[in-house]
GUDO-658329 format. One record per atom (N, C-alpha, C): residue number from 1; residue in three letters; x, y, z. Coordinates in Angstrom, 3 decimals. Example, Ala and Ser with C-alpha at 12.3 -4.5 7.8 and 13.67 -1.06 7.14 Angstrom:
! GUDO-658329
   num   residuo         c1         c2         c3
     1       Ala     13.190     -5.690      7.800
     1       Ala     12.300     -4.500      7.800
     1       Ala     13.200     -3.300      7.800
     2       Ser     12.850     -2.250      7.080
     2       Ser     13.670     -1.060      7.140
     2       Ser     12.900      0.030      7.870
***
This chain:
! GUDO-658329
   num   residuo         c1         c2         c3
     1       Unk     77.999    127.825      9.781
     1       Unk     78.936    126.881      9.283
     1       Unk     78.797    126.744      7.773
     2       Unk     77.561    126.742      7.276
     2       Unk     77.280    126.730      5.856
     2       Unk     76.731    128.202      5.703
     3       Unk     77.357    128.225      4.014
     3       Unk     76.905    129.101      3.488
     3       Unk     75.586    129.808      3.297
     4       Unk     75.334    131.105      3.481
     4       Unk     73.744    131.081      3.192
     4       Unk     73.259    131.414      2.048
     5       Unk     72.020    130.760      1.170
     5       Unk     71.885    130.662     -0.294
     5       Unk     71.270    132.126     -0.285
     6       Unk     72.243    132.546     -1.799
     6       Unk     71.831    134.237     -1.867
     6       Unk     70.633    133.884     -3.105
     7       Unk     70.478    132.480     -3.502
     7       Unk     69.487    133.296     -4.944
     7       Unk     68.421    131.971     -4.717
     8       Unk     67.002    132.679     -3.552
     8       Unk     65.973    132.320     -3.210
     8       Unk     64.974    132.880     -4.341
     9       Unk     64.228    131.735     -4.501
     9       Unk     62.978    132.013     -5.234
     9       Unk     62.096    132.898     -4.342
    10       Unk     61.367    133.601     -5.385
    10       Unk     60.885    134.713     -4.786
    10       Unk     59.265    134.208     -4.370
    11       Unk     58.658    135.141     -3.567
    11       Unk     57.660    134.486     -2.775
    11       Unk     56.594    134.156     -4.000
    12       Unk     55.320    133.380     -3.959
    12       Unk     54.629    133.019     -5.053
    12       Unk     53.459    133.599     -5.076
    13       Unk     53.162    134.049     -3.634
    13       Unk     51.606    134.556     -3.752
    13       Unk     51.489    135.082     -2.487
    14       Unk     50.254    135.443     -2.001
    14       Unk     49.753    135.915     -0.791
    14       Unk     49.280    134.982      0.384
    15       Unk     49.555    135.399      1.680
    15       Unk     49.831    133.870      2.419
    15       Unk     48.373    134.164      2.890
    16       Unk     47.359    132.437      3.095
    16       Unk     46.361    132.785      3.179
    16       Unk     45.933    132.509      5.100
    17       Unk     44.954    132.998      5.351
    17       Unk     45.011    133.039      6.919
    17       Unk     43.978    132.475      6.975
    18       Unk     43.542    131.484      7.746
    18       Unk     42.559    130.308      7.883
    18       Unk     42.193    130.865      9.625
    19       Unk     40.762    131.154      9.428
    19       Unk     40.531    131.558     10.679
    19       Unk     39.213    130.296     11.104
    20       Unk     39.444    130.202     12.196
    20       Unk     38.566    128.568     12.930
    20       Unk     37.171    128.983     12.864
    21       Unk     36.443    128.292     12.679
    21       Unk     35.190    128.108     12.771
    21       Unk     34.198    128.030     14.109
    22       Unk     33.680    128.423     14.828
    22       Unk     32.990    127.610     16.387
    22       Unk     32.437    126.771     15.791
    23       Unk     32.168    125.570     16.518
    23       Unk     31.487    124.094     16.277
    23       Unk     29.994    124.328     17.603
    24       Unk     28.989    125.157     17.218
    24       Unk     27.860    124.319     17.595
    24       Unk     27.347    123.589     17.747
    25       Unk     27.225    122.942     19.347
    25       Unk     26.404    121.609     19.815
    25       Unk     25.226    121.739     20.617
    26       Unk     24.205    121.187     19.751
    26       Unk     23.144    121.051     20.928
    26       Unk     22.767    119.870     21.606
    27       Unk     22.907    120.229     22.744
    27       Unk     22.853    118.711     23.768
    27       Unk     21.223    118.626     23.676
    28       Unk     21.223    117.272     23.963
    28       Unk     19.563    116.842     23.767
    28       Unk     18.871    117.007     25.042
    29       Unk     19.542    116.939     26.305
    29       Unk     19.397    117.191     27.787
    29       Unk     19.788    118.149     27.868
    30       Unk     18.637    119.298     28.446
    30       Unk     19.628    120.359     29.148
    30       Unk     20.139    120.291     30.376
    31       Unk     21.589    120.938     30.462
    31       Unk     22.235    121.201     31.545
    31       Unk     21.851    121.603     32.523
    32       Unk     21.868    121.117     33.655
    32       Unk     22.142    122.190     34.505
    32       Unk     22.746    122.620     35.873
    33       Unk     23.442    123.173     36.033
    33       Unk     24.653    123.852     36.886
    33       Unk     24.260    123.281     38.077
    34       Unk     25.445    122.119     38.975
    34       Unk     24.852    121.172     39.994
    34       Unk     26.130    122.393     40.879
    35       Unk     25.996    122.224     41.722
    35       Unk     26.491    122.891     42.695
    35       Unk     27.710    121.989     43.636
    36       Unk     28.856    121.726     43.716
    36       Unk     29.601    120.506     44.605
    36       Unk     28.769    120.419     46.247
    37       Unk     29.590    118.933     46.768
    37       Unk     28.408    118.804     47.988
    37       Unk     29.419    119.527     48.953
    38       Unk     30.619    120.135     48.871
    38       Unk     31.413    120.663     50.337
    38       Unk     32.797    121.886     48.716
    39       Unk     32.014    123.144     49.494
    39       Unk     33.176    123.884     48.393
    39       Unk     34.499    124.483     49.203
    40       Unk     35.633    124.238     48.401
    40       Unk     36.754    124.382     48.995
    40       Unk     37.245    125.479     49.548
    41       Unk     38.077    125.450     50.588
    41       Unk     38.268    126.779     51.177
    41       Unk     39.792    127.091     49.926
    42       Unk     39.429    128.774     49.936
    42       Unk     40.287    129.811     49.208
    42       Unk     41.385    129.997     49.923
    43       Unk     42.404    129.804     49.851
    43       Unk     43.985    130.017     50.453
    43       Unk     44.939    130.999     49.612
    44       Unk     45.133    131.751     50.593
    44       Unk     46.268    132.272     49.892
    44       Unk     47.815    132.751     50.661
    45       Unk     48.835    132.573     49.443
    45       Unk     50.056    132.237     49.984
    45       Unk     50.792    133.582     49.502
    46       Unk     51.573    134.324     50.542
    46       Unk     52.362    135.378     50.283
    46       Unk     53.771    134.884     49.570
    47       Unk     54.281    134.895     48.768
    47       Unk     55.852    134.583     48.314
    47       Unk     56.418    135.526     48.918
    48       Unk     57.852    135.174     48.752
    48       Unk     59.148    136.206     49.599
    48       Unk     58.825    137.345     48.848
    49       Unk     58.626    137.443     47.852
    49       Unk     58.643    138.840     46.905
    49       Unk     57.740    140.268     47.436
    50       Unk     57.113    139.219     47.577
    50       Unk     55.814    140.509     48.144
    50       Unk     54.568    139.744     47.289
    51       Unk     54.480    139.181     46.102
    51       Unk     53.595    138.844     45.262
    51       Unk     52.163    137.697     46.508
    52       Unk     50.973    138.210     46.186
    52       Unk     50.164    137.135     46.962
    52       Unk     49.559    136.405     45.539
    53       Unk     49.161    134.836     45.994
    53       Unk     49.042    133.952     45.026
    53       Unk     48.002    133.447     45.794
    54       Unk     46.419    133.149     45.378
    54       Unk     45.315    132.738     45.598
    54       Unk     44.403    131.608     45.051
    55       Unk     44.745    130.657     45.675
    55       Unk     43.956    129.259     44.832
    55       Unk     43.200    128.652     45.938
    56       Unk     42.467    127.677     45.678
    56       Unk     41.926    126.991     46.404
    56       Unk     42.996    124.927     46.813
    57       Unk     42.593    124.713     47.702
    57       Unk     43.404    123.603     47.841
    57       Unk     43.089    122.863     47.278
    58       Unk     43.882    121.892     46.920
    58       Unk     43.852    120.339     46.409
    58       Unk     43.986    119.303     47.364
    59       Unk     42.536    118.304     47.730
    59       Unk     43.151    117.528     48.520
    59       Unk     43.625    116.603     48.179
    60       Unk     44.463    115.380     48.993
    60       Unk     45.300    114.436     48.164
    60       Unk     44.656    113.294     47.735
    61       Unk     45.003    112.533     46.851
    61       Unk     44.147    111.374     46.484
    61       Unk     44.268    109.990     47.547
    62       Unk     43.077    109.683     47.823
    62       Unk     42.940    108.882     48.986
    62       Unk     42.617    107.232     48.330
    63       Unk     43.588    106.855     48.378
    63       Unk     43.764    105.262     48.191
    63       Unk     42.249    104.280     48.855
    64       Unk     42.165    103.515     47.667
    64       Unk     41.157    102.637     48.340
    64       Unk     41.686    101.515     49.348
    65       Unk     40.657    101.435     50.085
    65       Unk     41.299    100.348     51.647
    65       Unk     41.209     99.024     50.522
    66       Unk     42.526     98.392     51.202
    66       Unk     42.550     97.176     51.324
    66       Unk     42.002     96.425     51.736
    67       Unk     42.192     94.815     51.414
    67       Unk     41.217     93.879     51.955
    67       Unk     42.595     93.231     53.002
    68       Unk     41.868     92.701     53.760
    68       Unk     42.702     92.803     54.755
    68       Unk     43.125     91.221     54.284
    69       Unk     44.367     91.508     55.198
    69       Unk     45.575     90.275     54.488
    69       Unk     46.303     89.898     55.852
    70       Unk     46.650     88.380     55.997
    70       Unk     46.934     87.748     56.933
    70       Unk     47.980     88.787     57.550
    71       Unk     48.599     88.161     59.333
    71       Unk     49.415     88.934     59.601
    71       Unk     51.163     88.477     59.180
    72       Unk     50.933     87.276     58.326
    72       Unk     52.421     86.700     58.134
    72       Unk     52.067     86.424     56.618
    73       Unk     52.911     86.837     55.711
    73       Unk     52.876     86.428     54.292
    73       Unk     53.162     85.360     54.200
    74       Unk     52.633     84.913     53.133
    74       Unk     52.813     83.533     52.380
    74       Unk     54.310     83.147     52.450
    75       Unk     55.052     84.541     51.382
    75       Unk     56.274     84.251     50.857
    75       Unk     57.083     84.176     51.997
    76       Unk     56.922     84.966     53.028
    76       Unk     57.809     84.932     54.174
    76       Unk     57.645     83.426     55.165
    77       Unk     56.627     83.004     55.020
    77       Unk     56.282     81.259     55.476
    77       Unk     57.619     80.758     54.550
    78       Unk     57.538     80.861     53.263
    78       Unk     58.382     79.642     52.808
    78       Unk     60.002     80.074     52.759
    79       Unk     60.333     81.371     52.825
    79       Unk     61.435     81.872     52.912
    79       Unk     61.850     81.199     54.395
    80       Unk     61.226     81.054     55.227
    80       Unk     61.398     80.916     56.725
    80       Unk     61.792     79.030     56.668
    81       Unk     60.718     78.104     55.704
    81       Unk     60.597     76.743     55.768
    81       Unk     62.545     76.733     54.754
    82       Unk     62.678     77.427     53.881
    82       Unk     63.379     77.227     53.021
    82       Unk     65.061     77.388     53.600
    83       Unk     65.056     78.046     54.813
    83       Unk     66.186     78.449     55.833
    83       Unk     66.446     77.239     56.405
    84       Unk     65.336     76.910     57.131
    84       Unk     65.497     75.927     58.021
    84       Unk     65.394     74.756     57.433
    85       Unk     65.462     74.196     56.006
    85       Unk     65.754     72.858     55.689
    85       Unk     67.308     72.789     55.217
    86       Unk     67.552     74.400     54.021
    86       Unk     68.956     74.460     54.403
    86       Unk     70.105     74.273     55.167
    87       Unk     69.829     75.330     56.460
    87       Unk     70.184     74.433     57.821
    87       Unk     70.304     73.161     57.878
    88       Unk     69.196     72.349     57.759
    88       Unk     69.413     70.731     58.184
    88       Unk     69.884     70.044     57.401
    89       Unk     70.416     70.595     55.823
    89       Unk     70.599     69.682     54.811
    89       Unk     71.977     70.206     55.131
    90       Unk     72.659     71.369     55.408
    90       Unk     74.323     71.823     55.801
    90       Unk     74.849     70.721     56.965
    91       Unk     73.806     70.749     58.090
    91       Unk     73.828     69.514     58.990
    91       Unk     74.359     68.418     58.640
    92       Unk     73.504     67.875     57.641
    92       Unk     74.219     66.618     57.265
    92       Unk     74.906     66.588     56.617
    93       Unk     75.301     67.797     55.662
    93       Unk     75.835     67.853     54.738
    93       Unk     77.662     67.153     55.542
    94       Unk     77.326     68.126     56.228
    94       Unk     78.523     68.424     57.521
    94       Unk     78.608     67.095     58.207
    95       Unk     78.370     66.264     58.482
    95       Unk     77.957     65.013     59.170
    95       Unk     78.498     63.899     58.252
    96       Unk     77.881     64.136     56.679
    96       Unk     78.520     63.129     55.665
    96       Unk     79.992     62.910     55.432
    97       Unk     80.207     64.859     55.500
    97       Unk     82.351     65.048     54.926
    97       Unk     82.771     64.134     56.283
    98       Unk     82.867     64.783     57.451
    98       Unk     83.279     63.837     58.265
    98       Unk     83.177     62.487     58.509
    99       Unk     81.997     61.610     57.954
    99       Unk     82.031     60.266     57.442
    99       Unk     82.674     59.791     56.523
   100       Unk     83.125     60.241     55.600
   100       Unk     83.892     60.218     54.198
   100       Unk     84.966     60.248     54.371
   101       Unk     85.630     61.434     55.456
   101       Unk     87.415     61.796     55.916
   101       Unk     87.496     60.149     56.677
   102       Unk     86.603     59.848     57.712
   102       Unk     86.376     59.008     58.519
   102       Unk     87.534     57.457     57.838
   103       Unk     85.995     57.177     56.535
   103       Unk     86.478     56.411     56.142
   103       Unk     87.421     56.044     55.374
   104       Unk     87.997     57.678     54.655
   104       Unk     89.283     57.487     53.497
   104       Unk     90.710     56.961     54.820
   105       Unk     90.401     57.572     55.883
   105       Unk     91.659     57.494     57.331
   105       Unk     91.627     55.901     57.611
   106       Unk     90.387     55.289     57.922
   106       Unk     90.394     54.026     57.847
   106       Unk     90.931     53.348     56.888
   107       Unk     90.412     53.613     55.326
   107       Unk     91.129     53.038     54.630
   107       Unk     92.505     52.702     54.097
   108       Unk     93.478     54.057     54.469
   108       Unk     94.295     54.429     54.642
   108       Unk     95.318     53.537     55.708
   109       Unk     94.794     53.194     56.526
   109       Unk     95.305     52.454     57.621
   109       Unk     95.619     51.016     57.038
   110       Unk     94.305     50.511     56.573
   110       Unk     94.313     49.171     56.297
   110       Unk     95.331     48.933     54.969
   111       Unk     95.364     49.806     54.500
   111       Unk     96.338     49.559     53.285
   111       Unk     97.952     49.486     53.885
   112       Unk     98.041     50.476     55.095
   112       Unk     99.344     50.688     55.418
   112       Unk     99.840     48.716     56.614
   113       Unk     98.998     48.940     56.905
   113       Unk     98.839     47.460     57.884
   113       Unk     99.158     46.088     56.999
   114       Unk     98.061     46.172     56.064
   114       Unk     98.108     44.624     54.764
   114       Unk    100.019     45.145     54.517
   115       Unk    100.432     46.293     54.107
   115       Unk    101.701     46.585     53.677
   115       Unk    102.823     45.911     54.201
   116       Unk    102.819     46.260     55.974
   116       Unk    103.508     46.230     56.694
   116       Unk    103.281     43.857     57.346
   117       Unk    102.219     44.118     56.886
   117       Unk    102.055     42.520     57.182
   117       Unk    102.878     41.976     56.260
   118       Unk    102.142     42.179     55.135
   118       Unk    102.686     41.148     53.648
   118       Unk    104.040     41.361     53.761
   119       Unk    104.660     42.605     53.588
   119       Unk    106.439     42.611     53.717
   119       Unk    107.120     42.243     54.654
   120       Unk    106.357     41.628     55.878
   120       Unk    107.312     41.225     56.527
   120       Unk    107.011     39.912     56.512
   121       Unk    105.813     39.148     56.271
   121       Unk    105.765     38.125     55.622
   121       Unk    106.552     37.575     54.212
   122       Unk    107.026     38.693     53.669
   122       Unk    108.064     38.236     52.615
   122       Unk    108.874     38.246     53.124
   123       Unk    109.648     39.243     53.965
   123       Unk    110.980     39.472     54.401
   123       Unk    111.423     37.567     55.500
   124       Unk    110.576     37.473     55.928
   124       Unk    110.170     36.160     56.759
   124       Unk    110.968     35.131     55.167
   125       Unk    109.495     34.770     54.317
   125       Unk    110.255     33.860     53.671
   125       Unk    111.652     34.412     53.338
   126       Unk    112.187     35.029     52.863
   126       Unk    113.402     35.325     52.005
   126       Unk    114.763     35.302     52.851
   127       Unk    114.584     35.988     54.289
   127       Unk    115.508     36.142     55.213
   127       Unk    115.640     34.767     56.144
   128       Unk    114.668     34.014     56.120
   128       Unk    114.117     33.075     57.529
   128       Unk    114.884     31.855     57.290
   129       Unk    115.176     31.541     58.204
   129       Unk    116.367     29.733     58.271
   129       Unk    115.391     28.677     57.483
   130       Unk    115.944     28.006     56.682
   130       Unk    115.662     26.420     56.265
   130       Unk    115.071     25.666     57.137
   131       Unk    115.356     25.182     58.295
   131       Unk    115.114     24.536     59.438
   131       Unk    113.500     24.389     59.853
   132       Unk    112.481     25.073     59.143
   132       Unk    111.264     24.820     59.710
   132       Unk    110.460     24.645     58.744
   133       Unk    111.199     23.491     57.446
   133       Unk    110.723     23.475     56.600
   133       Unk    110.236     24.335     55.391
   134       Unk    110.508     25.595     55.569
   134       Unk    109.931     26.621     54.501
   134       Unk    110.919     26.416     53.255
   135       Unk    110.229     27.073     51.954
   135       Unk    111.263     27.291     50.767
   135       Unk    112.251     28.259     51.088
   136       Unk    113.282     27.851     50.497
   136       Unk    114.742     28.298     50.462
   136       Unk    114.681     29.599     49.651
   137       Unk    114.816     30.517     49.140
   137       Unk    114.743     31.770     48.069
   137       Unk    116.361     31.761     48.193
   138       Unk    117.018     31.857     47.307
   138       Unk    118.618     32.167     47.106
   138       Unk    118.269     34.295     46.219
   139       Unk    117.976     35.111     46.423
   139       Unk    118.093     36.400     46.027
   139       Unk    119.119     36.499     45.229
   140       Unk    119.974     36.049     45.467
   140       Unk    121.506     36.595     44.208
   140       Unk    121.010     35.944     42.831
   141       Unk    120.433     34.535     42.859
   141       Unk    119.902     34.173     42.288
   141       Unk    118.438     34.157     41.414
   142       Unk    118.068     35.057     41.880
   142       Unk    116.414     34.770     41.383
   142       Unk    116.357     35.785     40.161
   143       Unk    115.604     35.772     39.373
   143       Unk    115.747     35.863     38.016
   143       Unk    114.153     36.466     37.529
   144       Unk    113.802     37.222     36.938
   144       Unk    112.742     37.528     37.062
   144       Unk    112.316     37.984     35.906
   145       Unk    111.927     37.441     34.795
   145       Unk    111.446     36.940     33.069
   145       Unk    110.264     37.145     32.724
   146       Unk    109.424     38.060     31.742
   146       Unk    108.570     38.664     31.628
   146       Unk    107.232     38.551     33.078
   147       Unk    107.384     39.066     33.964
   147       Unk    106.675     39.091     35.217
   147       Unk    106.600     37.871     35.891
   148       Unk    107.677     36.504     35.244
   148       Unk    107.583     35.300     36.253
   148       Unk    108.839     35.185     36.392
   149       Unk    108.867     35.060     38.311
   149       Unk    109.518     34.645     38.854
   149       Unk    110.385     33.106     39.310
   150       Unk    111.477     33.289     38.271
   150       Unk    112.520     31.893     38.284
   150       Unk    113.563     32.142     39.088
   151       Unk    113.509     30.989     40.644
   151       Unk    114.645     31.170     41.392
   151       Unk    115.276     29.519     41.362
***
């Protein structure tokens, strides 16, 4: 994509080759060659090819035992307590709405009842004969001036 630079400086010198050193250690204990307590058996595996491949096995890494632990968890105790108060609190929960509908229906009633009383207790005075002593109301007449009633 970019151009390639034609006018490189030319090399400067001779490249130098750094070859490693061995690091001699003398251990203060001598070694010496312990032998394992069980040596592994040599396996070997043919591939499809024809090629045979020869190692010894690896066995798998073996987890340390546990300490032994109840047969019901903790968390599953309170998951279990935490169901069943739910439950009983939906219970009532459920128990309350229907007390509440209960009483808005009741209330409901009594408002419609006082309604049906009082208006016909008005309709009584307003419609009802002279004759048993009650006030007279004349309606064509009655007059009705910042919220008081002049008949």
């Amino acid at each position: 994509m970019y151009p390639d630079r034609t006018n490189r400086a030319p090399t400067e010198g001779a490249v130098t080759v750094h070859q490693p050193a061995p690091v001699t250690v003398i251990p203060s204990v001598p070694l010496a060659p312990v032998q394992p307590s069980t040596v592994a058996a040599v396996q070997s595996i043919v591939l499809p090819d024809g090629r045979i491949v020869t190692g010894y096995a690896i066995d798998a890494a073996k987890p340390e035992p546990v300490a032994a632990k109840s047969a019901i968890s903790r968390t599953a105790v309170n998951i279990a307590l935490g169901g069943i108060g739910f439950g009983a609190i939906c219970g009532g929960l459920l128990l309350l709405t229907t007390f509440i509908a209960a009483l808005a229906a009741l209330v409901q009633q009594l408002i419609i009842l006082a309604a049906v009383v009082f208006g016909g207790w008005i309709a009584i005075q307003i419609f009802g004969g002279g004759s048993r002593g009650g006030i007279t109301v004349n309606a064509r007449k009655a007059v009705i001036k910042r919220n008081h009633f002049h008949g």
